[in-house]
C-alpha positions as CSV (number, residue, x, y, z in Angstrom):
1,X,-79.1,-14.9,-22.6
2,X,-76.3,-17.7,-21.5
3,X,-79.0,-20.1,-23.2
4,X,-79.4,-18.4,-26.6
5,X,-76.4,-20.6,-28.2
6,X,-77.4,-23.8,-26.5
7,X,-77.1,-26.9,-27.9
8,X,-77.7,-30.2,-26.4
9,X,-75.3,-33.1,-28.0
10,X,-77.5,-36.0,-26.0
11,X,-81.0,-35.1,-27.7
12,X,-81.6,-35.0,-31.6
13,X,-84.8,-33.2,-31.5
14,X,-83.3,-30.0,-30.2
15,X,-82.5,-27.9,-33.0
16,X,-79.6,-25.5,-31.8
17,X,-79.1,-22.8,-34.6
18,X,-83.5,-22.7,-34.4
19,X,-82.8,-22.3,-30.8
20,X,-80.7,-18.7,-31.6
21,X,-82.7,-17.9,-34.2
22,X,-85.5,-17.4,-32.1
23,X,-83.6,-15.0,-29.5
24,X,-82.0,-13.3,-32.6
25,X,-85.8,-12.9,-33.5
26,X,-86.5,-11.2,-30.3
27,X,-83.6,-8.7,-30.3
28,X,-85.5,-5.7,-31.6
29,X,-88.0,-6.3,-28.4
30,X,-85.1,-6.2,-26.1
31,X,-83.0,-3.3,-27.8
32,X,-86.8,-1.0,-27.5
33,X,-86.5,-1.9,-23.8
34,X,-83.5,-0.5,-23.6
35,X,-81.2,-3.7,-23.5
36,X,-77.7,-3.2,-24.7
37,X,-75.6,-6.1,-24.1
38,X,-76.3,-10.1,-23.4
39,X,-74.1,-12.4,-21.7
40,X,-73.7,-16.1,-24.0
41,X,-72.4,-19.3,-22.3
42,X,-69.9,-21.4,-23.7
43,X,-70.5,-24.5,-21.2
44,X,-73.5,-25.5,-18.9
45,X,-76.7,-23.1,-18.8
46,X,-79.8,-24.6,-17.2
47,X,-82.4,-25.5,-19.9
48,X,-85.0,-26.6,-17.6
49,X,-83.8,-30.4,-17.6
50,X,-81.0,-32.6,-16.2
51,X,-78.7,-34.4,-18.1
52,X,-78.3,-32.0,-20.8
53,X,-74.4,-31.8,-22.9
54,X,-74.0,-28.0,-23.1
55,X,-70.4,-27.3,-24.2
56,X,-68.5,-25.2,-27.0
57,X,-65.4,-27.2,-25.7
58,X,-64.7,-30.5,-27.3
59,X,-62.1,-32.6,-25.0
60,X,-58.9,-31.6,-26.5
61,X,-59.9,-28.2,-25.5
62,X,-60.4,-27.1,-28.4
63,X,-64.2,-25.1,-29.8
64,X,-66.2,-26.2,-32.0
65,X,-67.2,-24.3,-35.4
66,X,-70.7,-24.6,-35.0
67,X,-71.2,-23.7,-31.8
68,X,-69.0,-20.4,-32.5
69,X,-71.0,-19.6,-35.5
70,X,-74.2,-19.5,-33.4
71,X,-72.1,-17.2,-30.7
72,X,-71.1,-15.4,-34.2
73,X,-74.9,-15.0,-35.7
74,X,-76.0,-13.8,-32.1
């Protein structure tokens, strides 16, 4: 699920935290198929475009809080 806490800081009419909420919406599916654990991406991910700023990281190194709070909610 490296693309459930995606976020895309180069286009405003993707709504991250709607983004997770719709794989948090799905988890009950997954756990009654017998899935236990997901893998989340801080950086990069392929969301079916080019271009896209995928990153948890600001420059500094540092993370960002909302980014973490969607890693936090999943």
């Amino acid at each position: 699920m490296v693309n459930a806490t995606f976020e895309d800081r180069h286009r405003n009419d993707f709504d991250p935290d709607r983004n997770t909420a719709a794989f948090l919406a799905h988890l009950p599916d997954y756990a009654s198929h017998g899935v236990r654990a997901f893998t989340f991406c801080l950086q990069g991910g392929m969301p079916g475009y080019e271009g896209a700023l995928n990153s948890a990281f600001e420059a500094d190194g540092s993370l960002r809080p909302s980014y973490l709070e969607r890693v936090r909610a999943a």
